[in-house]
Backbone bond lengths (Angstrom), bond angles and torsions (degrees), N, CA, C in turn:
res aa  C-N    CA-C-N  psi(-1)  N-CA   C-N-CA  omega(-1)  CA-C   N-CA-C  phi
1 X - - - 1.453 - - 1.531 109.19 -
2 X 1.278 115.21 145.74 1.551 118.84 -171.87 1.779 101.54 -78.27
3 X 1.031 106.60 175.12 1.452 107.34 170.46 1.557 136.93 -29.53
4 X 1.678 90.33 -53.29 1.150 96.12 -173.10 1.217 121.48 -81.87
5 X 1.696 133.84 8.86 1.030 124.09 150.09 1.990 102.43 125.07
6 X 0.600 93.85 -23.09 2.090 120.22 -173.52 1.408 88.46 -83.24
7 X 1.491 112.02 152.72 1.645 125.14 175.91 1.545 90.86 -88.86
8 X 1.407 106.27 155.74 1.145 117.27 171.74 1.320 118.80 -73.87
9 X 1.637 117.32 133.08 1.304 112.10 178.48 1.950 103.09 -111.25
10 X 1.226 112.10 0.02 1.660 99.15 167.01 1.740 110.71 -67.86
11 X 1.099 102.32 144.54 1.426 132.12 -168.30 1.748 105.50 -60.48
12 X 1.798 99.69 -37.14 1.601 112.49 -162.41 1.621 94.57 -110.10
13 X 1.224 111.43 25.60 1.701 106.65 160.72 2.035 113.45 -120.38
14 X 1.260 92.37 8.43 1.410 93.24 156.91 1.289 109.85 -106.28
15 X 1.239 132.93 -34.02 1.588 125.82 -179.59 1.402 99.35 -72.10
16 X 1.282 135.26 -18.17 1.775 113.95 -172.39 1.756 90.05 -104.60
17 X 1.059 129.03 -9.40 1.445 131.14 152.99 1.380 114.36 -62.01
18 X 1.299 134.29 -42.63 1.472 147.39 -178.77 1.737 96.95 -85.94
19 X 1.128 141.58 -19.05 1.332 144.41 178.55 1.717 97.64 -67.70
20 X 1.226 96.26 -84.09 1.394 138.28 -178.99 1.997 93.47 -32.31
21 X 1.094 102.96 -71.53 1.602 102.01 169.49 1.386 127.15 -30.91
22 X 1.159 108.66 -70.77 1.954 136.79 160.86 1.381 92.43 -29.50
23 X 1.284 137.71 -75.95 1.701 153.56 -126.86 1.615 86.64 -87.74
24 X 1.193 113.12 -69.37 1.953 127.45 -170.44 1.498 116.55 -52.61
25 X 1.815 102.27 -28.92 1.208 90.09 -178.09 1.816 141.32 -40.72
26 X 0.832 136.96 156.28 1.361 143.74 136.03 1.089 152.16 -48.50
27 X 1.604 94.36 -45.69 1.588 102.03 162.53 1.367 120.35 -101.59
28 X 1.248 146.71 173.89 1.055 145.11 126.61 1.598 126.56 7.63
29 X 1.089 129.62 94.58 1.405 110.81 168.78 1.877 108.18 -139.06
30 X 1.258 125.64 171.15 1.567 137.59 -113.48 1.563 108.75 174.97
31 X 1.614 110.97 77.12 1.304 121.73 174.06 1.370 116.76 -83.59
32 X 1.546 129.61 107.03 1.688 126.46 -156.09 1.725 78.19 -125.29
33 X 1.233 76.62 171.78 1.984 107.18 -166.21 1.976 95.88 -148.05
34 X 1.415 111.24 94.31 1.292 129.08 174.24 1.474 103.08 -36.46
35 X 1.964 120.51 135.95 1.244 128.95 168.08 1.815 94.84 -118.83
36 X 1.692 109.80 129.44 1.240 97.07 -179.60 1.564 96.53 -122.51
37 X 1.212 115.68 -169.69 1.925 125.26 -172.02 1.797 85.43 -105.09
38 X 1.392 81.73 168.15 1.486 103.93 159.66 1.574 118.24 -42.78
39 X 1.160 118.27 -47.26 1.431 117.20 161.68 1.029 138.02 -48.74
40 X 1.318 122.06 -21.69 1.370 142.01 -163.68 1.645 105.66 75.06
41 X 0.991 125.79 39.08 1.587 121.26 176.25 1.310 106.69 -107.95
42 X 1.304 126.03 122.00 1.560 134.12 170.77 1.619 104.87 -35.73
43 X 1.200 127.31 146.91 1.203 130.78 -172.33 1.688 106.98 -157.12
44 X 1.162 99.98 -22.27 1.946 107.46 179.76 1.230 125.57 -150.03
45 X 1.253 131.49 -167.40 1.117 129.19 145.05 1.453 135.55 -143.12
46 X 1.231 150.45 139.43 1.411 123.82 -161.83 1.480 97.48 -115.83
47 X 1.201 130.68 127.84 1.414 137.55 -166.69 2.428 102.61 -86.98
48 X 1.515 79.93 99.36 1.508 95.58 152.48 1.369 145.72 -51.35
49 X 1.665 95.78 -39.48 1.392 91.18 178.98 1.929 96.47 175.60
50 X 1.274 117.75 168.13 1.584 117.77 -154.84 2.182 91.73 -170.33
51 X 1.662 79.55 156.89 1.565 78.60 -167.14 1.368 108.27 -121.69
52 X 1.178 141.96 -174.58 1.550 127.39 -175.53 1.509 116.68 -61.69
53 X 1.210 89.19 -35.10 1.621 97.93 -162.74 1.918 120.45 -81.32
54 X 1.648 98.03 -14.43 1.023 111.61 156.45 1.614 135.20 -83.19
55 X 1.850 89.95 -15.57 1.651 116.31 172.00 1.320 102.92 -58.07
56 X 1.280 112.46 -48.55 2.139 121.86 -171.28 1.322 94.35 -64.23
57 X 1.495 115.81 -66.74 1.506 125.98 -152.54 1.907 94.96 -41.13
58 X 1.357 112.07 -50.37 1.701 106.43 -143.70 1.485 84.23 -114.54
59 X 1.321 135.64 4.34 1.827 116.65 168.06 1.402 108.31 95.55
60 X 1.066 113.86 -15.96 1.540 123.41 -157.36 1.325 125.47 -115.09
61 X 1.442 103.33 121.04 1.910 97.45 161.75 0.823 160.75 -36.67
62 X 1.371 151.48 140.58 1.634 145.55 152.06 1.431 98.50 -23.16
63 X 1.671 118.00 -64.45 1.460 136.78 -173.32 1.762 100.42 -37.47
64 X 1.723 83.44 -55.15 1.852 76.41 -161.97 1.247 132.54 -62.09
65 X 1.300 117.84 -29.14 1.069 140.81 -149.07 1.889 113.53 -121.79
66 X 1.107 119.07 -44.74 1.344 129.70 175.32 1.903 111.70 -36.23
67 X 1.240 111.34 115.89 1.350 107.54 -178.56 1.805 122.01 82.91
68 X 1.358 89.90 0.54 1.627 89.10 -173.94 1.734 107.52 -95.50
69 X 1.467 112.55 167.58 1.338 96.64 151.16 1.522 137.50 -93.05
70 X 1.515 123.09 158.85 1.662 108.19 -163.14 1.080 107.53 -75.34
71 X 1.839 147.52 8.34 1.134 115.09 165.84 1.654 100.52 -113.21
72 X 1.375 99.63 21.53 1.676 89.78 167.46 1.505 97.39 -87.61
73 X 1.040 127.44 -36.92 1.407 141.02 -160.88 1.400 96.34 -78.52
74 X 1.286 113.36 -53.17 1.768 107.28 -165.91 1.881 104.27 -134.25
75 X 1.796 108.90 72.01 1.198 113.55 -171.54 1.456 122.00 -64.76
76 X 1.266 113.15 -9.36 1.542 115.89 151.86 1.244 139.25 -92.34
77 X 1.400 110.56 18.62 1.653 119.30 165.85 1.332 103.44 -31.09
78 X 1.970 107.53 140.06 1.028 110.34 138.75 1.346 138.13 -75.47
79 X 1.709 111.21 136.58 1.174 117.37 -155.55 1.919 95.62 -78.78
80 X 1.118 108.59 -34.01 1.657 103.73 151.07 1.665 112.86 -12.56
81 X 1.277 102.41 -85.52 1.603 137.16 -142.66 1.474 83.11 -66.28
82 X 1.480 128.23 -40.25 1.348 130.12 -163.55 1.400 106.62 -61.70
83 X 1.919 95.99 -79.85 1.227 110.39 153.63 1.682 130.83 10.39
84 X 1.385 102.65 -75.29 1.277 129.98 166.73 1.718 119.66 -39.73
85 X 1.226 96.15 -73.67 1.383 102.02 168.08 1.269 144.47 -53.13
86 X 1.497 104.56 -28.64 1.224 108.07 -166.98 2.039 97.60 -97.87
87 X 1.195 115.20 37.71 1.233 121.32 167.16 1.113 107.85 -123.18
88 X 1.697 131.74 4.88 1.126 123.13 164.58 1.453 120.30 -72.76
89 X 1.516 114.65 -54.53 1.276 109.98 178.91 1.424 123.45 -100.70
90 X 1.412 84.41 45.32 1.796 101.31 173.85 1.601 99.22 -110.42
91 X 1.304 111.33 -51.29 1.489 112.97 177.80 1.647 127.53 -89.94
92 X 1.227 106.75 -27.52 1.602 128.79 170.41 1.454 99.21 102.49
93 X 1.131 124.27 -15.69 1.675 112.54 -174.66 1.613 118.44 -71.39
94 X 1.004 138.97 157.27 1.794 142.90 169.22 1.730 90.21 -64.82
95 X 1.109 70.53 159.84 1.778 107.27 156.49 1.523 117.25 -146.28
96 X 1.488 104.87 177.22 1.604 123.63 -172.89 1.411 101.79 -155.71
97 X 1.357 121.35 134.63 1.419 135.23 176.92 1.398 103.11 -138.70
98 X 1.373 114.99 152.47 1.626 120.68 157.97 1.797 85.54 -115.58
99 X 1.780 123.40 136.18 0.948 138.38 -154.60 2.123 101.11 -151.38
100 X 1.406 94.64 142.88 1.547 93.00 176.72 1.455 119.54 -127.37
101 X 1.462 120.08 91.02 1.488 109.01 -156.16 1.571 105.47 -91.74
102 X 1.529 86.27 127.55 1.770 105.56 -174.18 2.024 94.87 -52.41
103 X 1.267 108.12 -42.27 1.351 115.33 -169.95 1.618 119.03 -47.60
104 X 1.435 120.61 -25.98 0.948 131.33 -135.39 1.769 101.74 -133.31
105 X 1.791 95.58 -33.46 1.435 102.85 -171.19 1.987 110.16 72.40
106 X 1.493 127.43 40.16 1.181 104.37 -167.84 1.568 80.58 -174.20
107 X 1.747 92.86 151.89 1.611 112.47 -172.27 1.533 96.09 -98.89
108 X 1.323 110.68 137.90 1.389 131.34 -176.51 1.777 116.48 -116.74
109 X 1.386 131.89 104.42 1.677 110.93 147.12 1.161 125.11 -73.09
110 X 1.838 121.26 114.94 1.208 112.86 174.55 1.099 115.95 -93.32
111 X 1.661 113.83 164.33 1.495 103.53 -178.01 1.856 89.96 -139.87
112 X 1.604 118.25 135.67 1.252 118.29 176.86 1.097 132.48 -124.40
113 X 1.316 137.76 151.22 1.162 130.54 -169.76 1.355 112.06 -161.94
114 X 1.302 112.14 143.12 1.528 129.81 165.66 1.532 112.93 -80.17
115 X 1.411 123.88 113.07 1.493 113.92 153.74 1.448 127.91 -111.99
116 X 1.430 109.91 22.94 1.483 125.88 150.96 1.483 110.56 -166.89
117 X 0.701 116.54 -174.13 1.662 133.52 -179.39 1.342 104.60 -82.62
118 X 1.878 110.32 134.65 1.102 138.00 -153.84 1.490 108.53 34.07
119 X 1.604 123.48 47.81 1.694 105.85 172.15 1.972 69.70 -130.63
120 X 1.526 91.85 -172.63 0.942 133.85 178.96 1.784 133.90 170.93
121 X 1.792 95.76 125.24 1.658 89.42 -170.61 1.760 100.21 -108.32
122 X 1.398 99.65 159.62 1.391 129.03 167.42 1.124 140.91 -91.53
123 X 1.191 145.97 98.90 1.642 147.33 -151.03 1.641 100.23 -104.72
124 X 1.213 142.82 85.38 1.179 138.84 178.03 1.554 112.72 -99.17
125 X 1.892 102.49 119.58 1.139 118.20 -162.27 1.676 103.07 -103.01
126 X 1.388 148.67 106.16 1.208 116.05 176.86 1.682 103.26 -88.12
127 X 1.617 93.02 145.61 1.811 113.28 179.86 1.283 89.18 -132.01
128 X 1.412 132.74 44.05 1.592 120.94 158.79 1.613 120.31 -72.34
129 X 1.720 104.02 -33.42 1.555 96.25 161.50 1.598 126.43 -76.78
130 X 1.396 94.15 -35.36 1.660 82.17 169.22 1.621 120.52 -54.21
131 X 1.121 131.51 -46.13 1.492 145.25 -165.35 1.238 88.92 -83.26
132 X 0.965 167.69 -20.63 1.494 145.64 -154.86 2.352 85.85 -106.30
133 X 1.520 87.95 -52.23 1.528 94.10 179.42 1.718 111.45 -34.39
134 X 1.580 98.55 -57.44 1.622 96.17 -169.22 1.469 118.41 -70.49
135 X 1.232 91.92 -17.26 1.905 108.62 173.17 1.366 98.97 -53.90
136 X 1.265 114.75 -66.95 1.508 135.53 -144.21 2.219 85.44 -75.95
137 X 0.738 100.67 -38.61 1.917 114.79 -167.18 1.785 94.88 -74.58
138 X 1.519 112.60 -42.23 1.663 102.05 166.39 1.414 122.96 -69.95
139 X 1.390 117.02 -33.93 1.182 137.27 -153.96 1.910 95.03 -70.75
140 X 1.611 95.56 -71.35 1.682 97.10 168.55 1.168 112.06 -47.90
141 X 1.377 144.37 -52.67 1.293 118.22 -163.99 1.647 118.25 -52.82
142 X 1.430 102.00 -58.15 1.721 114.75 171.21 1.265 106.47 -38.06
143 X 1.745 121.60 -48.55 1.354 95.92 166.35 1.340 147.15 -57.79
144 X 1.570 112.45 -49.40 1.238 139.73 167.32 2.230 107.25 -41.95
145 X 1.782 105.33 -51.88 1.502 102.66 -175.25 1.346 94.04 -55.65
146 X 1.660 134.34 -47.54 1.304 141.21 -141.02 1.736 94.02 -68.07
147 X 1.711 117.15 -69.24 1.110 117.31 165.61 1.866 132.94 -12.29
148 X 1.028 86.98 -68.45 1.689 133.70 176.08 1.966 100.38 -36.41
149 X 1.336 94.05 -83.07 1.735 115.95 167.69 1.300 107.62 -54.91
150 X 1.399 122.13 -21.79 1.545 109.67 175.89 1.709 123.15 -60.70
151 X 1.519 72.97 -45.24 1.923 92.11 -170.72 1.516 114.83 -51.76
152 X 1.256 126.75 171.79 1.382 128.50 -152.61 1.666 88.68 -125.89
153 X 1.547 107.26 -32.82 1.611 92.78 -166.96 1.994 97.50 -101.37
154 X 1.595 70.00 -175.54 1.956 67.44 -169.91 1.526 119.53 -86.46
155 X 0.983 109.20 149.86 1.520 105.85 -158.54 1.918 96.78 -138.84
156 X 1.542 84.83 150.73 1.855 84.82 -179.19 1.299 103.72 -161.77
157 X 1.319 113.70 133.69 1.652 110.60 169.31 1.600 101.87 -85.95
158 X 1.513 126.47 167.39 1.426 114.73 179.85 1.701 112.58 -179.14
159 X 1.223 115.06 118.83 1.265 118.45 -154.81 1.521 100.90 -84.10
160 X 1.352 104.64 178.06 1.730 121.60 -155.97 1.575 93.75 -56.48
161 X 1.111 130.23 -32.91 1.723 119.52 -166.82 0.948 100.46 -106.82
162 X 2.051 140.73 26.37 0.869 140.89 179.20 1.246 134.71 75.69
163 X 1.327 119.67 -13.09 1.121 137.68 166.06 1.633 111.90 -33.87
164 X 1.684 120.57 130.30 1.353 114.29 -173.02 1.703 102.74 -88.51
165 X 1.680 111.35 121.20 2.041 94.53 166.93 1.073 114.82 -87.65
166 X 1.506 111.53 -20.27 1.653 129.65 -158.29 1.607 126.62 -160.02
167 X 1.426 94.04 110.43 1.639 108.95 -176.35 1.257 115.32 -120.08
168 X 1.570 108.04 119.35 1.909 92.91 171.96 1.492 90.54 -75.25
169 X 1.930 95.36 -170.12 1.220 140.72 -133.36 2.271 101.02 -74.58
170 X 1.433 78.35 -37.69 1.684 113.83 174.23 1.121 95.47 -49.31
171 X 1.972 106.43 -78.16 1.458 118.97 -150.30 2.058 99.70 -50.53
172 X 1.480 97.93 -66.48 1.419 108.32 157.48 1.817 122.86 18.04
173 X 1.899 73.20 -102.17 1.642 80.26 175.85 1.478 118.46 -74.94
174 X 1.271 127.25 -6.50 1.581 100.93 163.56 1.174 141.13 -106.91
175 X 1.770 94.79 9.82 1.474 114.38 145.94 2.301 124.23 -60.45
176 X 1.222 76.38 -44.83 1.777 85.53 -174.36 1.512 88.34 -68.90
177 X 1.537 153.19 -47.43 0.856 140.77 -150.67 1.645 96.86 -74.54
178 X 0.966 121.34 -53.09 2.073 141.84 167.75 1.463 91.67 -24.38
179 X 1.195 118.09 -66.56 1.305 119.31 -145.63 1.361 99.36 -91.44
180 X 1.771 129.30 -22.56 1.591 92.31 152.00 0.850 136.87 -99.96
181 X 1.462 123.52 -1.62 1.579 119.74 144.83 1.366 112.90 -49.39
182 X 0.961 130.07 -26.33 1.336 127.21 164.18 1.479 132.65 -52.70
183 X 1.649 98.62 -37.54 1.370 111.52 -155.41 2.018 91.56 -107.41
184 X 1.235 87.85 -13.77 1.487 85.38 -176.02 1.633 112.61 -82.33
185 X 1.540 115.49 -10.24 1.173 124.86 178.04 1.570 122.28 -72.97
């Protein structure tokens, strides 16, 4: 909104708002312009325009990349990822993927969108630390239960009001045994 408080009604303060967006981003993002066949079947894409942060993500320049098509640029696309895309500005609706490009070595959420006919932009999120984290966060636990179930004596994790979070295999069964002597009383 301009100063004075009113939404803007000039025409060219939403496109330098939509500039400004593109440029600021954070993640990754990827302005393509659909190449189709004689058929009309999507077949490419020629990259419009790219933002810094998509500069880091993929190695690559404004220089390199500006005006090219994406599998000249990136001849091992997944045909997945393609796939994918090229149903955005076929139908006009977004999409969202979580995606793992062998190319890149790294887990991606994409997010897509058409903002005119035959374009389509790219929101590239990397979650390679997140995903490796929850890897690493499943991985210990299995270790930790494995540990845990090893032991012979009884073992229990158990919060301030006693509450049980964690019983090996021990604690387990000589709880169920408790409780029907319990129940048998």
């Amino acid at each position: 909104m301009p100063r004075t408080g009113k939404p803007e009604t000039d025409a060219g303060a939403g496109s330098r708002l939509s500039r400004l967006l593109f440029k600021n981003l954070i993640n990754g993002a990827l302005h393509v312009a659909v190449i189709r066949n004689r058929r009309g079947v999507i077949t490419d894409f020629i990259i419009l325009n790219i933002n810094k942060a998509w500069e880091r993500i993929a190695g690559r320049t404004r220089r390199q990349v500006l005006g090219k098509r994406m599998r000249s640029v990136f001849p091992g696309m997944d045909k997945t990822l393609f796939e994918f895309a090229a149903e955005v500005p076929a139908n006009g609706r977004g999409k969202k993927c979580e995606y793992h490009s062998l190319m890149f070595g790294k887990w991606f959420q994409v997010s897509l969108f058409s903002p005119a006919a035959d374009e389509c932009v790219f929101i590239f999120a990397d979650t390679t630390a997140v995903r490796q984290s929850e890897e690493r966060r499943v991985r210990d636990e299995k270790a930790f239960r494995a540990i845990l179930n090893a032991t012979a004596e009884t073992a229990m994790l158990v919060d301030k009001k006693g509450a049980i979070l964690i019983a090996n295999r021990t604690a387990s069964d000589r709880l169920k045994k408790e409780q029907q002597r319990i129940d048998r009383q």
